[in-house]
N, C-alpha and C positions, 0 to 999 in steps of 0.2 A: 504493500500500500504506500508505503514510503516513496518508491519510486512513481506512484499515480501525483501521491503529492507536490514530488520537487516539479513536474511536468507542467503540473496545473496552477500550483501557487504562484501566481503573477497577478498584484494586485488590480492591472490591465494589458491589454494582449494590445500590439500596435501593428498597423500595416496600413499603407495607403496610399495605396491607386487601386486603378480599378479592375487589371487584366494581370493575371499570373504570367511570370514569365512563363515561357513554355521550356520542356523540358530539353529539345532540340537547342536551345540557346544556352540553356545551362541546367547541369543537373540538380540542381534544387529550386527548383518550382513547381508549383503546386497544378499550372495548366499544360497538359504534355503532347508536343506537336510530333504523329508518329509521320515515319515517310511513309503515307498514302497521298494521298493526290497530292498578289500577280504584280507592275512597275517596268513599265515596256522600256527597255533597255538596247541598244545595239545602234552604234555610228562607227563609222571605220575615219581614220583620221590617216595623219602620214607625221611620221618619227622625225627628227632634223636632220636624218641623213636620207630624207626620201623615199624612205623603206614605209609602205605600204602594213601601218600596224589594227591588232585588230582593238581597238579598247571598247569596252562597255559601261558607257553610263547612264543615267536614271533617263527618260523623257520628260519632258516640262512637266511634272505633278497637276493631278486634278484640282480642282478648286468649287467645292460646291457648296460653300456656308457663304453667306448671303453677304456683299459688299466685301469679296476674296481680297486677297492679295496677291498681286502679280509676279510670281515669282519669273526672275531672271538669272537664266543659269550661265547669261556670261558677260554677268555684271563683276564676276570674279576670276582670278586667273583658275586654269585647272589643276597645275601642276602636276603634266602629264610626264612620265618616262622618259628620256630622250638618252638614247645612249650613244658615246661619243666615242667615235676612233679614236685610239689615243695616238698622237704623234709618236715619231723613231724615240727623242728623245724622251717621252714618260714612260715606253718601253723598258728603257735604256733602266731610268732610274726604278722602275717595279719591280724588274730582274735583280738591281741591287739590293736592294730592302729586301726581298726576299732571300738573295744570298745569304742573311747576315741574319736572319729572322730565326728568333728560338726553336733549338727543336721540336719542339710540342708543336710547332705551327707548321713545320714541313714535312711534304708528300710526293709523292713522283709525280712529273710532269706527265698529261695525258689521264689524269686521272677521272674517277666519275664521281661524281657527290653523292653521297647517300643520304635522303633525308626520309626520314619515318615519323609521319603525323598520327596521333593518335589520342583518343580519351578527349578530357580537359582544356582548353587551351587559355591561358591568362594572360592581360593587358599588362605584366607586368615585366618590368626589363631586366630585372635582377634574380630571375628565378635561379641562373646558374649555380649562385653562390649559396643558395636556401636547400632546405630537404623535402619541398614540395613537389608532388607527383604531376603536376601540371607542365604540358609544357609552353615556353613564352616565345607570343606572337611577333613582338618587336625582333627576338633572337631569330624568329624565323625569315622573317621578310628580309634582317638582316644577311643572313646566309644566301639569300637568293640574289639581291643585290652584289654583294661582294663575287657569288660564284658569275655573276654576268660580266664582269671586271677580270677576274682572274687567270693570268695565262695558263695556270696548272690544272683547273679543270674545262674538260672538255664536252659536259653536261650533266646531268641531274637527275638519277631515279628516283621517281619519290612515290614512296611504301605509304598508301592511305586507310588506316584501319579506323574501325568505330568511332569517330566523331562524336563529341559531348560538349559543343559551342554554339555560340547565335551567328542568326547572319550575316552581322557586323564583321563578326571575323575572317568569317568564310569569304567575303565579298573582299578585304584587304589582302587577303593569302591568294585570294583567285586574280586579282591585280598584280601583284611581285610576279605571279606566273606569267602573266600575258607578257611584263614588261622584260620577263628574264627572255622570253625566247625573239624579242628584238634585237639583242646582241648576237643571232645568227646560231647559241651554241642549241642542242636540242634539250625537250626534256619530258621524260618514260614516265606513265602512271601506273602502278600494277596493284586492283582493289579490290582484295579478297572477299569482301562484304561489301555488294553494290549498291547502298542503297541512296536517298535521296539527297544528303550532304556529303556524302563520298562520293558519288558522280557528280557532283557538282562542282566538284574540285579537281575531280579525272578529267572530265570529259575539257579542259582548259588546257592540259597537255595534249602537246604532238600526238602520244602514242597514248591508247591503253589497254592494259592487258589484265586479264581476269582468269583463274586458276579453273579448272574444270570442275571442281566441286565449291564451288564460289557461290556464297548466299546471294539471292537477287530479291532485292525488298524494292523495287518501284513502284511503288503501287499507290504514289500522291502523300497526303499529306491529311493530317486529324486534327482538332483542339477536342479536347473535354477538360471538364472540370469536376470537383467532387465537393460534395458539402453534407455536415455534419449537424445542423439543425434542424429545427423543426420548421414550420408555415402554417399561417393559416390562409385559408382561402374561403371567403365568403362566409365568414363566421367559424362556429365549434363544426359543423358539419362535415369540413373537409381541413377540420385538424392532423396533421403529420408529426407523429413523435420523430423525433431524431434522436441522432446518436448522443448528442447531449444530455438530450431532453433526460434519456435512458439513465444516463449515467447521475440524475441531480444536477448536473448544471446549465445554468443560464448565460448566458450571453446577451449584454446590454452596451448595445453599438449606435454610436455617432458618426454617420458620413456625409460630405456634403455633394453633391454634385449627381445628377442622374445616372453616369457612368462609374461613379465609383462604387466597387463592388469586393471591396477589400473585405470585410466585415460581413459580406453574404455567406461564406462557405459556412462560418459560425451561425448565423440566422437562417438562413432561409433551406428549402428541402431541396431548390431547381434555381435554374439561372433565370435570371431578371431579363425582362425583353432586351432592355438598353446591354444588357453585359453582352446576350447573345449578337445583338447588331455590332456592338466592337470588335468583339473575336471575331464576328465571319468576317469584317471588314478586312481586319490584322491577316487572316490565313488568306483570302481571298487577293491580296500583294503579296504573300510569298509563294502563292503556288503560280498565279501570273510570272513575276520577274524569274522563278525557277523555268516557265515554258520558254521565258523569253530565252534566259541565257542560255539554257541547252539547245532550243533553237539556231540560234546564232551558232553556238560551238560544233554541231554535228551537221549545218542544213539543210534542218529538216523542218516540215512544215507543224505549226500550233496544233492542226488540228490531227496531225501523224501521231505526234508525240502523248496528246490525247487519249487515242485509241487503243496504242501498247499500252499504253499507265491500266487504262481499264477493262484488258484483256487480262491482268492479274498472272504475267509473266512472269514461268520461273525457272526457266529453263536458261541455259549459259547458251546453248547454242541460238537462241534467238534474240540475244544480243549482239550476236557478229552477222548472223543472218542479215538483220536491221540494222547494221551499221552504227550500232551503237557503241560499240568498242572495235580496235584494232584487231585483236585475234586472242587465243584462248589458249594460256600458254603456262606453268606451273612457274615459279619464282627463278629456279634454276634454271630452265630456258632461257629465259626471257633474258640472263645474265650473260648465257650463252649465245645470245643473237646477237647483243650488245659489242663483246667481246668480238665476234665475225666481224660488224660493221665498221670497227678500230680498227679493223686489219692485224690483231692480234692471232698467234697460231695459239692453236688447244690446248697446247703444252703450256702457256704464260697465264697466270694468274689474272685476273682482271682488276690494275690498279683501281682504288676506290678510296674514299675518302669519308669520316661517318660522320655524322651533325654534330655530335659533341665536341670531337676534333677541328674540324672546321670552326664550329664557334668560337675559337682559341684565336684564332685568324684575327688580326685587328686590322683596321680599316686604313689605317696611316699606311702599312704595309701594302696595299692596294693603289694608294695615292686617293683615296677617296676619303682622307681629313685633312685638319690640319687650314683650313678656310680663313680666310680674314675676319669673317663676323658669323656670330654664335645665337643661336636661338636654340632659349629653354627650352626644355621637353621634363613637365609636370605632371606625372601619372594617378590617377583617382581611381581607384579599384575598390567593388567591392560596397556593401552597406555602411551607411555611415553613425558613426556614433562620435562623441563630443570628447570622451576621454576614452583613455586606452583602458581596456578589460583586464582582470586577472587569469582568466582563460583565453585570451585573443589569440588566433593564427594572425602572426603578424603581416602576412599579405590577404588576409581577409577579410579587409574592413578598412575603410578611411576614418581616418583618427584626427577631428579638427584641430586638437592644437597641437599634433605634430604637422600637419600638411598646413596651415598657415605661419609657423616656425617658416615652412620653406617657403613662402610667398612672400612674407619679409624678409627674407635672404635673399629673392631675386630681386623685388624691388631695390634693394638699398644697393646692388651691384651695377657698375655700368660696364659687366662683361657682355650682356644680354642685349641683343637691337631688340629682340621681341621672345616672347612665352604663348608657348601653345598647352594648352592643360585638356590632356587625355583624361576623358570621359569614362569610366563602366561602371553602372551604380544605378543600381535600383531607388536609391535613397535611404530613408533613415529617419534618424534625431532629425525636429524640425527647428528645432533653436542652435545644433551644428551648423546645417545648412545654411542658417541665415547671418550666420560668426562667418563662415569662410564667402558665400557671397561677397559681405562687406571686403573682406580683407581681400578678393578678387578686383573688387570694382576700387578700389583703393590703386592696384597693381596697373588696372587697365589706363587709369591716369597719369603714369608715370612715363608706360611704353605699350605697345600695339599688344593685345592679350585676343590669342584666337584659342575658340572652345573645338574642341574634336572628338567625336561621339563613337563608340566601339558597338557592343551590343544594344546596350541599353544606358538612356540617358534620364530617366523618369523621376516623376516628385523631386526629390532633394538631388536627383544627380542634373536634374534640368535646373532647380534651384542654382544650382553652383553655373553650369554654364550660362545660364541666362546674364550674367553680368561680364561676359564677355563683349569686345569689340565686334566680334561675327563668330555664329555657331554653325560648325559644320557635321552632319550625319552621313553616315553609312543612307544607302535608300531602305533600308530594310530596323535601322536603328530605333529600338523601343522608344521613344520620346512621350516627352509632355508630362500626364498624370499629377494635372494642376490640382493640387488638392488635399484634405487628411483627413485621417479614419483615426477614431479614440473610443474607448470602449474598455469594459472592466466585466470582469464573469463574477459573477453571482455563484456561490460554492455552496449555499446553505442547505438545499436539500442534500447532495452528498455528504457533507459533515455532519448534519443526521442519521444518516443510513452509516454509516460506518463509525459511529458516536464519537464524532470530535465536537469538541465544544472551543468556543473564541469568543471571549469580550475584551472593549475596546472601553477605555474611561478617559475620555475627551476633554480638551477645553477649545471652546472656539465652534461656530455653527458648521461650517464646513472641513474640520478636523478629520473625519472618517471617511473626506471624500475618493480618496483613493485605496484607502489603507482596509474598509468595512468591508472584507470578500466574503464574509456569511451571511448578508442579504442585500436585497437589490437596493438601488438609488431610491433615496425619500424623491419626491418631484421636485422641491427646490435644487439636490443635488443634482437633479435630472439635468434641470435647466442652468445650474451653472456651466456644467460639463459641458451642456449643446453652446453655449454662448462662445467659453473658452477654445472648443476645437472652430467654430464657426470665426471670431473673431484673427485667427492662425489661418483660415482657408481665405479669408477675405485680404491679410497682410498678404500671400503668396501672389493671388493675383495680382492685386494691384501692382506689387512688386515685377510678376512679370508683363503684366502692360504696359510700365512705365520702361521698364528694360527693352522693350519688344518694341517703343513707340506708338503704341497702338492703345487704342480707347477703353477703357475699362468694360463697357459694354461689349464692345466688338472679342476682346480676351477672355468673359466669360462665356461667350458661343464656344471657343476650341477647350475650356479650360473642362470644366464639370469632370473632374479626375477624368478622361478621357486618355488613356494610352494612342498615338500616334506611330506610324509608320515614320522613318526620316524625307521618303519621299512625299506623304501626305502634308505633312509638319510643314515642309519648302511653300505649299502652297497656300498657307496658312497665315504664316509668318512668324512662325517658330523656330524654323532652323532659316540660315542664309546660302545655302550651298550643299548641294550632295556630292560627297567625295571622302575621301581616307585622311589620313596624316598628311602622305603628301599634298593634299588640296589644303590642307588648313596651314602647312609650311609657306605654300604658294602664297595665300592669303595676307599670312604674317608678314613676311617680304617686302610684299606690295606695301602695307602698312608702316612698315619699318624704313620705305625708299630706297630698298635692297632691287635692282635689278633684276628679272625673273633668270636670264642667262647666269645668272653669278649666283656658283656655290658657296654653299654657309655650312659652317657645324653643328649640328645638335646635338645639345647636350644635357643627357637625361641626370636629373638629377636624381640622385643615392637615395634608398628606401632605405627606412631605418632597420629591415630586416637584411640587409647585405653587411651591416657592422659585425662584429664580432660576437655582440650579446645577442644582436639581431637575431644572429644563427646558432646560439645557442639556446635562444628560447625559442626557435624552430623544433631543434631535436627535441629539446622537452616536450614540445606538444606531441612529439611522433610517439611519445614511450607514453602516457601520461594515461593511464584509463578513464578517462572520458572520455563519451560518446562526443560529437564536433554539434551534433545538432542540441545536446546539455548544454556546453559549454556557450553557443549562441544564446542558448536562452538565460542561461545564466546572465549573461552579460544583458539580455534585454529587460529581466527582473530589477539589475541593479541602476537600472537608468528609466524605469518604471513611471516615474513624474512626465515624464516628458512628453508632448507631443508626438507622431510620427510623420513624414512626409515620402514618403516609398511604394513603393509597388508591392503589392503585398504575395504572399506566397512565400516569405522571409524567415518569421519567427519556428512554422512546425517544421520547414521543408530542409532543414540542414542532417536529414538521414538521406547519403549517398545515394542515387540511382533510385530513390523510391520516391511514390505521390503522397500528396496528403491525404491521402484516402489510407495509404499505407501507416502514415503517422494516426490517425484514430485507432489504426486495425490496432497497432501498438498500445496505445491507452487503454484499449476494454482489455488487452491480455494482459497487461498488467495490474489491471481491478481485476479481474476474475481470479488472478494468482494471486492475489492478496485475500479473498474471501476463506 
């Protein structure tokens, strides 16, 4: 019972927006997008050396809330690829630096890159030096750049296995590919498990090849959702007990906005009309921009691609039938054909190179740093909370007063022409959010600050961008989620039924307002509590109207916790630009009066998990018996007072690879073991 207790005892539960991330963007959320079954995407452009390239981006976003805004997508620069011959002389000196370059960095000439994506993938730059099983996105795109530069590799197999990212990500790793194979060298995709984020990533390489017993899940794309309470509908008649209800507890929720539905899974039995028009909207742009891109990548027609999806294809041979892949070939093949194409004999091994090793590789050694002007690179990962936890994974959570620590270390430096502050964050703490805002919008007045959107940018993670110079998204980038959800469970009949007893001897009329979880709010608490979260939802917007330019009316039309697309968002006038880092680097530039032809440095600054302690309270967490989804909550109990401003799916959903449906199944097995 004890463990029902530490679960449940939170004097209030906090989440707030109104769409669960899906589980396709990250594995802990509560709404989970499977590959079964949009953002019309596809222009061909030409590179600076006239090479005919293929890049893919958003189309002018729709626009259908009333008095839109015109988005222009080339009101800002792209900051597209462009890969440069290098002259005799940069030759000359690459060949040097590489002579003289530490062992750990050299490999034979001729070589293949070996890169293997897999699991997790994190916005964060320092994973190397941490004991975290994720691997890092910035290290990747890294390696792909440098390998398009480097004369000792001669192309790039890359191994795609079970994907557990959004498609934030996927759309920045699908770009470094486009841009890697403009530098002429080639590059293999071989995807044991075909399904609809692993081909999405294949089908962007030259080649791809898939093993004869290779799972093929294309079969589109799902949202659902689960909830845990009860409803009523049309009086006691069509009362619905829930899992709650079952268990003695209440759930008594404040949300503002017709789309925010943070607070539903705890109330109600079914999804809310307004929640279901969000979702199908959300899945309705990724399964589009998915037809689009593999459209473009294979050419083949919308409504071909269509029909295999819902022919429920699972056969490997009618994906080379179909042109869907290059041919069907087992891993050792495939190395084998490679090795023929080099003009290698049987007998010679096939030099290669593996992404750990390559990551080793520094860029100066490539000639690719080293710049006259330097633009920060500020990384935000992760839910936010205001002080650091006693159980915190230190790369799993934005910590306000360590990450404005580093906002006043950029401002007071004049190494920096400009800061770009990478985005992944559901949100959070809503008095965090509105601490590191300021100390943003403080920064923005000093020097050019552009915002850059990975996954998801929502509630408190849009808070923090919103006071950017210009916000740029992914087209696929969670956004918006103006809005907060506050709420406190009612424990009183289960502490009857299993006879705990709790008094509370007060001073002051609203004393017991948080702290009273053996029965429900008097009506005065009711109504301070709707006042308090109501008057916190009304600071956000105004806040981002005034940040946004735009009318306070006009900003509650997109706001009502409403989750966003980053392509939808452009048309809205929430984001400024659809494109990656490099578009928000571009941007900065421009702002900075950085010539777009002239290379700069970026330069990420140090997580406090890449220090020494950093990584040794890494390993602690590794050994430490605690569950990670305790340890969250733990940390959301001890900061209990406060407001939320987040996407909700947060607080139950930090058990690995499971729904929240899975975290309830958990709760009644833990009451039933305690009877």
């Amino acid at each position: 019972m004890s463990k029902l207790l530490l679960l449940l005892y939170s004097r209030r539960f906090y989440s707030s927006s109104t769409v669960r991330r899906f589980s396709y963007f990250s594995p802990d959320r509560q709404i989970n997008f499977h590959p079964r079954f949009p953002l019309n995407s596809r222009i061909f452009s030409t590179d600076g050396n006239g090479v005919k390239a293929n890049t893919e981006e958003a189309a002018p976003p729709r626009n259908d809330i009333k008095g839109g805004y015109e988005y222009d997508d080339e009101k800002y620069p792209k900051g597209e690829f462009i890969y440069k011959q290098r002259s005799a002389w940069e030759r000359f000196m690459v060949k040097a630096k590489l002579f003289f370059a530490f062992p750990w960095q050299r490999f034979e000439n001729g070589s293949l890159l070996k890169i293997k994506i897999r699991g997790e993938i994190s916005d964060q730059a320092q994973l190397k030096r941490s004991f975290s099983r994720a691997m890092s996105l910035p290290q990747i795109c890294d390696n792909l750049v440098k390998a398009a530069y480097d004369p000792r590799v001669v192309g790039i197999y890359l191994h795609i296995e079970t994907l557990n990212c959004g498609w934030g990500k996927l759309d920045e790793i699908r770009r470094h590919i486009l841009d890697f194979k403009k530098s002429g060298k080639f590059i293999v995709g071989y995807v044991p498990t075909c399904q609809v984020k692993e081909y999405y990533i294949g089908c962007a390489c030259d080649e791809l090849y898939v093993p004869p017993s290779a799972y093929v899940g294309l079969n589109g794309l799902l949202v659902q959702a689960s909830f845990l309470g009860g409803e009523l509908q049309s009086g006691i008649i069509n009362h619905f007990v829930g899992v709650l209800e079952k268990l003695g507890i209440e759930a008594q929720v404040e949300q503002f906005g017709k789309y925010k539905s943070a607070g539903d899974r705890l109330t109600r039995k079914s999804m809310s009309d307004e929640n279901r028009e969000m979702l199908t909207a959300l899945l309705d742009n990724i399964y589009s921009n998915w037809l689009d891109k593999v459209s473009l990548a294979r050419g083949k027609k919308k409504e071909d691609i269509e029909n295999f999806i819902n022919e429920g294809v699972y056969k490997v041979e009618r994906l080379k039938e179909d042109g869907w892949i290059t041919d069907i070939k087992y891993d050792d093949e495939v190395i084998s054909m490679l090795r023929t194409r080099l003009g290698l004999p049987n007998t010679k091994l096939l030099p290669t190179v593996g992404y750990r090793k390559y990551s080793s590789v520094r860029r100066w050694t490539l000639g690719l740093s080293g710049y006259q002007h330097r633009i920060a690179i500020i990384r935000a990962s992760g839910s936010i909370s205001r002080t650091k936890g006693r159980f915190q994974l230190p790369s799993s959570r934005i910590v306000a007063e360590q990450f404005i620590e580093k906002i006043r270390r950029v401002r007071a430096s004049k190494k920096y022409k400009a800061v770009v502050i990478r985005i992944d964050s559901p949100g959070g703490d809503a008095l965090a959010s509105d601490l590191m805002w300021r100390e943003i919008k403080r920064l923005a007045d000093s020097k050019p600050v552009i915002a850059s959107m990975a996954d998801v940018a929502a509630s408190g993670g849009y808070y923090m961008a919103m006071a950017a110079d210009a916000i740029v998204a992914e087209s696929l980038t969670l956004t918006g989620s103006i809005g907060v959800v506050s709420g406190k469970f009612n424990l009183g009949k289960l502490y009857e039924f299993i006879g705990f007893n709790k008094e509370i001897i007060s001073r002051g009329r609203y004393a017991e307002l948080a702290a009273a979880d053996q029965r429900p709010f008097r009506i005065d608490e009711a109504e301070l509590f709707a006042k308090r979260a109501r008057h916190m939802y009304t600071q956000f917007r105004d806040k981002a109207a005034i940040s946004r330019s735009m009318e306070v009316d006009r900003m509650e039309q997109v706001a009502q916790g409403r989750v966003w697309t980053g392509h939808d968002a452009a048309s809205l006038g929430l984001v400024d630009a659809i494109g990656g880092l490099s578009r928000a680097v571009a941007i900065a530039k421009e702002k900075a009066n950085i010539p777009q032809d002239e290379q700069v440095t970026l330069v990420e600054l140090p997580d406090s998990s890449s220090s020494p302690l950093g990584i040794l309270s890494n390993l602690a967490n590794t050994v430490v018996e605690v569950d990670d989804s305790v340890k969250e909550l733990l940390h959301e109990m001890a900061s209990s007072d406060e407001i939320q401003a987040r996407m909700d799916g947060i607080l139950f959903e930090k058990l690995e690879g499971t729904s929240y449906a899975n975290s309830g199944l958990t709760l009644m097995k833990e009451y039933l073991r305690s009877l």
